[in-house]
C-alpha positions as CSV (number, residue, x, y, z in Angstrom):
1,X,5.6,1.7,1.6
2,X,4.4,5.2,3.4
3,X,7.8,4.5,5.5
4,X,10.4,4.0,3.0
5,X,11.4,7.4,2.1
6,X,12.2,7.7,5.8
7,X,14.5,4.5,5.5
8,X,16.4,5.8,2.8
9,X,17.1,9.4,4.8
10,X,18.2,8.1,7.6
11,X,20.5,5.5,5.3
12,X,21.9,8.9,3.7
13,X,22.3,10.8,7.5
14,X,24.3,8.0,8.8
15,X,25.6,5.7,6.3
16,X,27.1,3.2,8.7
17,X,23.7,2.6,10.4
18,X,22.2,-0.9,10.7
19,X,18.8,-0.8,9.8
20,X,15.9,-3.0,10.9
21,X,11.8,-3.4,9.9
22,X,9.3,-5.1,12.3
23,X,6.6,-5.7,10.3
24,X,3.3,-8.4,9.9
25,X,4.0,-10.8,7.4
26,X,1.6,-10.0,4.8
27,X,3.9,-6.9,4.1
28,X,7.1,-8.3,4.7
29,X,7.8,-9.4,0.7
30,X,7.5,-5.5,0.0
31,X,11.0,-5.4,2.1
32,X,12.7,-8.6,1.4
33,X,14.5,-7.2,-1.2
34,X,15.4,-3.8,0.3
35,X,19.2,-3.0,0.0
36,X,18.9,-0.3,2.9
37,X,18.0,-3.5,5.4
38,X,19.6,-5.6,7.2
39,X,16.8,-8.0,8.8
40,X,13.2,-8.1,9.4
41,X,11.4,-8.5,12.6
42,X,8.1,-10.5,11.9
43,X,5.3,-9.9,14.0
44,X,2.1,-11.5,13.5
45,X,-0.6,-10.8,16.2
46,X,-3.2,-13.1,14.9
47,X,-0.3,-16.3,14.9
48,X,0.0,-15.0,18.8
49,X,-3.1,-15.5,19.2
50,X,-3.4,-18.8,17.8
51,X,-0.4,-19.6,20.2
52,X,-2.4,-18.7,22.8
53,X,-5.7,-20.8,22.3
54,X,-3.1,-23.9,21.9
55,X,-1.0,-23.1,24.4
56,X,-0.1,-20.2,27.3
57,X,3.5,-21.7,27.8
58,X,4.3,-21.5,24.1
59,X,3.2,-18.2,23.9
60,X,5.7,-17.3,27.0
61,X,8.1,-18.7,25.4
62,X,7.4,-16.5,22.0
63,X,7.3,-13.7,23.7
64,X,10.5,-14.3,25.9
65,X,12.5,-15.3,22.5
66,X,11.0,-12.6,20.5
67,X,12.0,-9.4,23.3
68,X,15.3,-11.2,23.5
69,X,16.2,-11.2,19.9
70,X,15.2,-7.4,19.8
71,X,17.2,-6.7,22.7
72,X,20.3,-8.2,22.0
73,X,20.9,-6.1,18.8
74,X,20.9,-3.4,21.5
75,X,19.3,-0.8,18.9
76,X,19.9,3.1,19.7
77,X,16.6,4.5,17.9
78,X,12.9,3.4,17.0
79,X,11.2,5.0,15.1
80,X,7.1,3.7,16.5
81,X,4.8,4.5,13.5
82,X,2.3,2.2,14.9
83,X,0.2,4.5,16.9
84,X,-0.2,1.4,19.0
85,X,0.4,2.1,22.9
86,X,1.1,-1.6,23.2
87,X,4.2,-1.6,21.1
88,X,5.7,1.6,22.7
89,X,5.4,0.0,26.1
90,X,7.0,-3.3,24.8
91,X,9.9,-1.6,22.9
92,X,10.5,0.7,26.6
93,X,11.3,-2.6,27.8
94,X,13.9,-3.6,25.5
95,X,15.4,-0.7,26.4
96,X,15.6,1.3,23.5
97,X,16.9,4.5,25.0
98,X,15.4,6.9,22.1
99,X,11.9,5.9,21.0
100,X,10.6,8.4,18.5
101,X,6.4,8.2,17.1
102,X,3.3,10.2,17.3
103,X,1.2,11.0,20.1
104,X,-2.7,10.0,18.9
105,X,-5.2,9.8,21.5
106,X,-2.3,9.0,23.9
107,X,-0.8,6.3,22.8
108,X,2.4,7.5,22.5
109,X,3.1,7.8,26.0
110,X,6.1,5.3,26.6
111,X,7.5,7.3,23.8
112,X,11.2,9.7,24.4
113,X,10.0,12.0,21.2
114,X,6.3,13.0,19.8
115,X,4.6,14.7,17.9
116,X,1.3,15.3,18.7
117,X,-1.2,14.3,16.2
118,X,-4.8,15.1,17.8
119,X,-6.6,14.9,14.3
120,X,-4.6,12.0,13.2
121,X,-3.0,12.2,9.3
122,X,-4.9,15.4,7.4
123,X,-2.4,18.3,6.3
124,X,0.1,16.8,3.9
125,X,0.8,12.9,2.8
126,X,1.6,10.4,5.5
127,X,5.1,9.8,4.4
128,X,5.7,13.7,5.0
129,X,4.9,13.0,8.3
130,X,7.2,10.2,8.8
131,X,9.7,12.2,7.7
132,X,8.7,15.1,10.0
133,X,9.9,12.7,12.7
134,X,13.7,13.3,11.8
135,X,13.9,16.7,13.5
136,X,14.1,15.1,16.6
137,X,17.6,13.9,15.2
138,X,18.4,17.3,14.1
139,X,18.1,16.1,10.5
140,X,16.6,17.7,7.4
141,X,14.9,15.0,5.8
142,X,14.3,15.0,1.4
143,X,11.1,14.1,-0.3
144,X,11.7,10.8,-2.1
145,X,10.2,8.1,-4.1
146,X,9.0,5.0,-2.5
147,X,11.5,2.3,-2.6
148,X,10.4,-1.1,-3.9
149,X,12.9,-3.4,-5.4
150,X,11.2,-6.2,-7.7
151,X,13.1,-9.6,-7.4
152,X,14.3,-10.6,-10.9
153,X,13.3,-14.5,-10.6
154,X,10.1,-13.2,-9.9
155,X,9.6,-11.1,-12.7
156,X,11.0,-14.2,-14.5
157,X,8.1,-16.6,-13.2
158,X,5.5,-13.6,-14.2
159,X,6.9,-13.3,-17.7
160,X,6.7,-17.5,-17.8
161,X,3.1,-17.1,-16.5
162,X,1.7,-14.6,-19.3
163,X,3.0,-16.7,-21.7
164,X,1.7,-20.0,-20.6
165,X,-1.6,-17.4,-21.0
166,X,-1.1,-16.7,-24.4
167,X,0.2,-12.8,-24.0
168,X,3.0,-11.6,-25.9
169,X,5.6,-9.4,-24.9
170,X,4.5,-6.9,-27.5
171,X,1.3,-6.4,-26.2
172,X,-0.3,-3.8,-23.8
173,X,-1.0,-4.9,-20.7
174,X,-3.0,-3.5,-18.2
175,X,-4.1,-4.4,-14.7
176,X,-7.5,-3.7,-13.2
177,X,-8.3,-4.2,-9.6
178,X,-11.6,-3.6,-8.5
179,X,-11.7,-4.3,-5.0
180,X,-10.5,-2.4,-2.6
181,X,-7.7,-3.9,-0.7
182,X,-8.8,-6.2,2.8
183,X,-7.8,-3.6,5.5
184,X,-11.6,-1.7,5.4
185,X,-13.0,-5.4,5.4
186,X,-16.7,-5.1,5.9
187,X,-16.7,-2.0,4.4
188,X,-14.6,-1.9,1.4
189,X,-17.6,-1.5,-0.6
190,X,-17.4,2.2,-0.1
191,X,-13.7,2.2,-1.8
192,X,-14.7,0.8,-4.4
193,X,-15.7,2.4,-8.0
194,X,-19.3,1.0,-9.1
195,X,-18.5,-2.5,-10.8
196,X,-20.7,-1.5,-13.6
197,X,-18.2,1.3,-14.2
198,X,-15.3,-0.8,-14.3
199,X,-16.7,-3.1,-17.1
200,X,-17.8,-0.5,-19.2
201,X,-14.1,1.2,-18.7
202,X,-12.6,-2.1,-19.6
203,X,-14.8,-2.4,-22.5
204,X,-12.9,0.8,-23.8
205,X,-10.2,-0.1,-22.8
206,X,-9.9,-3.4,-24.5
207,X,-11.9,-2.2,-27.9
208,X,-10.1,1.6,-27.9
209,X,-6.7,1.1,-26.7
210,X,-6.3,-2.3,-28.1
211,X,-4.7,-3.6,-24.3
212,X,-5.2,-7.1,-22.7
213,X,-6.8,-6.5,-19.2
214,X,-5.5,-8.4,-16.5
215,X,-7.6,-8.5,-13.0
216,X,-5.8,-8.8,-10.2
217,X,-7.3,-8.2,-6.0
218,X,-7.3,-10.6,-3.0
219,X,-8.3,-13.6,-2.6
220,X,-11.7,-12.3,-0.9
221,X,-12.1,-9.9,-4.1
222,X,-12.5,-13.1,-6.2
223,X,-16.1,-13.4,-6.6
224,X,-16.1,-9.5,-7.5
225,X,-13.6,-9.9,-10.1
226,X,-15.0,-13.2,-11.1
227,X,-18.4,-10.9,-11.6
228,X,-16.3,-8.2,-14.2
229,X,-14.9,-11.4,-16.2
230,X,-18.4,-12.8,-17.0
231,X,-19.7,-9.6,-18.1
232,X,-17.0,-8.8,-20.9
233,X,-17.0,-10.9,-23.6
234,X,-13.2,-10.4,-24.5
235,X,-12.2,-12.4,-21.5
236,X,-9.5,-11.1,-19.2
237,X,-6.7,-13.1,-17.6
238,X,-7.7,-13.2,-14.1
239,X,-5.2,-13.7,-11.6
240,X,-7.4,-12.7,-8.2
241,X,-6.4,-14.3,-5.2
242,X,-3.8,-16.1,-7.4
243,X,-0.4,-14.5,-6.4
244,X,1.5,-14.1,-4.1
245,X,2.4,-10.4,-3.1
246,X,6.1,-10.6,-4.2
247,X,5.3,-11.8,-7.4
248,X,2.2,-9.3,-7.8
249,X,4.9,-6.5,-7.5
250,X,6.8,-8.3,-10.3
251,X,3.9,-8.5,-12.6
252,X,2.7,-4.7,-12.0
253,X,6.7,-4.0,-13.3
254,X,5.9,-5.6,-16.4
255,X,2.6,-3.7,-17.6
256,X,1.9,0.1,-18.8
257,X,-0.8,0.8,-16.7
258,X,-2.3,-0.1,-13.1
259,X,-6.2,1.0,-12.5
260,X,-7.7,0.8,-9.3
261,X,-9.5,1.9,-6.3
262,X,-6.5,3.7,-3.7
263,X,-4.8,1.4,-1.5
264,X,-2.0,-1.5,-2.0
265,X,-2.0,-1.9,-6.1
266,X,-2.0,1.9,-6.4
267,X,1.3,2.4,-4.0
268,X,3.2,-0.3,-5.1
269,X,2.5,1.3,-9.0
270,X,3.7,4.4,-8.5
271,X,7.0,3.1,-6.2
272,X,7.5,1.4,-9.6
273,X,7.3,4.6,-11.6
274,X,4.0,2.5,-13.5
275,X,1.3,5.0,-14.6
276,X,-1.5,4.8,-12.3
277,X,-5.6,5.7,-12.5
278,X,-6.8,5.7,-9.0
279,X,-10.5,6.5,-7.7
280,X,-10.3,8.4,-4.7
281,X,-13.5,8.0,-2.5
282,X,-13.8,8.6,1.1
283,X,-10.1,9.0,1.7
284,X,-8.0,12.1,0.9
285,X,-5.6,12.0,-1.8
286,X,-3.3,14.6,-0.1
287,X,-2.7,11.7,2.7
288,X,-2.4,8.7,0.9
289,X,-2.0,9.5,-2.4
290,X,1.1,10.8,-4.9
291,X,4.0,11.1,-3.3
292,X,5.9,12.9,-3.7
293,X,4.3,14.0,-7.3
294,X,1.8,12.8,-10.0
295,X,4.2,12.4,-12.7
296,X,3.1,9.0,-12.6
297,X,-0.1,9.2,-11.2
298,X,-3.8,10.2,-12.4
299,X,-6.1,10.1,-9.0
300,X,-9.7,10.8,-10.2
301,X,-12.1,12.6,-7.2
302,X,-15.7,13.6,-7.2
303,X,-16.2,17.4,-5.5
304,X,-18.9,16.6,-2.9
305,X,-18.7,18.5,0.3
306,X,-18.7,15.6,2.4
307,X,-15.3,13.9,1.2
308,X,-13.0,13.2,3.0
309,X,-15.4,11.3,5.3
310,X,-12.7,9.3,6.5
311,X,-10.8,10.9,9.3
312,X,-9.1,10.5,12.7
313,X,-8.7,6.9,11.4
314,X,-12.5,6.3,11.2
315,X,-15.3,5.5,8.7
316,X,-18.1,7.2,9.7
317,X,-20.4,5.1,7.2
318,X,-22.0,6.7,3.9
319,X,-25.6,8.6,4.1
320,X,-25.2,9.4,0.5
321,X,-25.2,6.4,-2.0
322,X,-21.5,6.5,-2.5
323,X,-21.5,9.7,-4.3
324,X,-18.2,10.4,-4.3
325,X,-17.2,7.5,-6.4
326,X,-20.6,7.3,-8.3
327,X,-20.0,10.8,-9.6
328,X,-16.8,9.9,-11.5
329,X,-17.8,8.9,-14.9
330,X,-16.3,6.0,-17.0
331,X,-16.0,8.9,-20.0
332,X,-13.9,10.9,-17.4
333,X,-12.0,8.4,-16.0
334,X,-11.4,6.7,-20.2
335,X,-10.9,10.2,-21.2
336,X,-7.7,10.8,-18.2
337,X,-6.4,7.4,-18.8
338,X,-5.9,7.6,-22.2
339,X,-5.0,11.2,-22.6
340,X,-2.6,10.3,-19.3
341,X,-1.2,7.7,-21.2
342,X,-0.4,9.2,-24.2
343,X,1.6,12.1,-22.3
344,X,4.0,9.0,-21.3
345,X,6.7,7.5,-23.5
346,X,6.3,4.3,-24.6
347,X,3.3,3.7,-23.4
């Protein structure tokens, strides 16, 4: 998502350019539909090494295919956002001529163009920084939105869905995910907003604003939302761990309000123009969250003097209960929510 605004400017610098994603499958749907693209690379690591339990001649043979079919198209730029030393080596031997990334710890060292990064992402939102990388083709890049184009037969099949449910297309719908996302893994606890705080806010939610809930997450996050459905007696649809990502996308077009911890639900929200609560914990809202302004967007932060605590791309663990999420109130966060949605029309 972070890397779409720099897709579109270099679409409006050179218009005739072919333009091409390689990407890990989970992520791929968010492109799929992208006008700006003309294929998608998929590269999965954990499939390669799957391949190469079964078998180190079928992995060759991957890996002989896959460089080929990158070479061939004989590409002129790459823009490496990986910070992954492994993939600037590999794209030096396909013999892309301009590789352009960031230098963190090192690891852009097979790369033509860098920008040194010692302190990894801090000053200004990640997708300011991917556009920072155009100077080095003399280009003035533009803040703008994320670009996420929602497939119409999904939003079909979501609008089929809710009504197989029993909602109507009259009423408010609102989605509430209270995991965290599966990138932090082990320790996307400390992401998350206290569960007890998320059932009482959908208590007011449901009783106050009158809106259906819905609760979405991954299909690790099921027991936790599983755990919020049981304690509200107006029952929620829950749909964690039950869609697919393209059709998630579809159903976030088709509701007022997303509210959630930051990560996935919260970008792909607000590259939908959908209004947006987001809890902001360990992880700086300057870096990963509005962009490129909070028209849409109400991110909700606890002032404690330790947060940010995540930095240089590290958790350094929590000493401190979680106080940075703990110290957000559900009165706060109902009072921003619906005085945030009132501020929107037709909400």
């Amino acid at each position: 998502m972070f890397s779409t605004p720099l897709a579109r400017n270099l679409k409006e610098a050179y218009p005739r350019a072919r333009l091409f994603y390689l990407c890990n499958r989970r992520v791929a749907p968010l492109l799929t539909n992208h006008p700006f693209l003309e294929k998608i690379f998929i590269f999965e690591k954990d499939e390669w090494r799957s391949l190469a339990k079964h078998s180190k001649i079928a992995l060759f043979r991957k890996i002989v295919s896959f460089f080929r079919e990158i070479k061939n198209e004989k590409f002129d730029v790459v823009f490496d956002l990986s910070l992954n030393v492994q993939y600037g080596f590999f794209l030096k031997l396909t013999g892309i001529k301009t590789r352009i990334g960031f230098n963190f710890k090192n690891r852009g060292r097979f790369l033509t163009h860098r920008i040194d990064i010692p302190d990894g992402f801090t000053a200004k939102h990640v997708a300011r920084y991917y556009l920072t990388l155009m100077q080095f083709l003399s280009q003035t890049p533009r803040d703008c939105r994320f670009d996420l184009f929602c497939k119409e037969n999904n939003q079909e099949a979501m609008r089929r869905l809710l009504a197989s449910k029993g909602v109507n297309e009259q009423d408010r719908l609102v989605i509430v995910c209270p995991g965290s996302g599966d990138s932090w893994q082990k320790t996307a606890d400390f992401k998350r907003w206290p569960q007890e705080y998320f059932v009482e806010l959908c208590r007011a939610i449901q009783k106050e604003l009158k809106a259906k809930i819905i609760l979405c997450g991954s299909a690790v996050e099921k027991e936790l939302c599983g755990a919020l459905c049981a304690a509200l007696t107006e029952k929620p649809l829950v749909l964690c761990g039950e869609l697919s990502l393209d059709n998630f996308v579809a159903l976030v077009s088709l509701v007022a309000c997303v509210v959630t911890n930051d990560g996935g639900p919260f970008h792909i929200a607000q590259a939908l123009c959908k209004r947006a609560v987001v809890f902001f914990g360990p992880v700086a809202e300057r870096v990963y969250g509005a962009y490129p302004d909070e028209n849409y967007v109400c991110t909700l932060t606890a002032h404690v003097s330790c947060r940010p605590c995540y930095q240089r791309f590290k958790f350094p663990g929590c000493a401190f209960d979680k106080q940075c999420l703990t110290e957000i109130t559900v009165d706060e966060a109902f009072s921003k929510m619906k005085s945030f949605l009132a501020e929107v029309p037709g909400s």
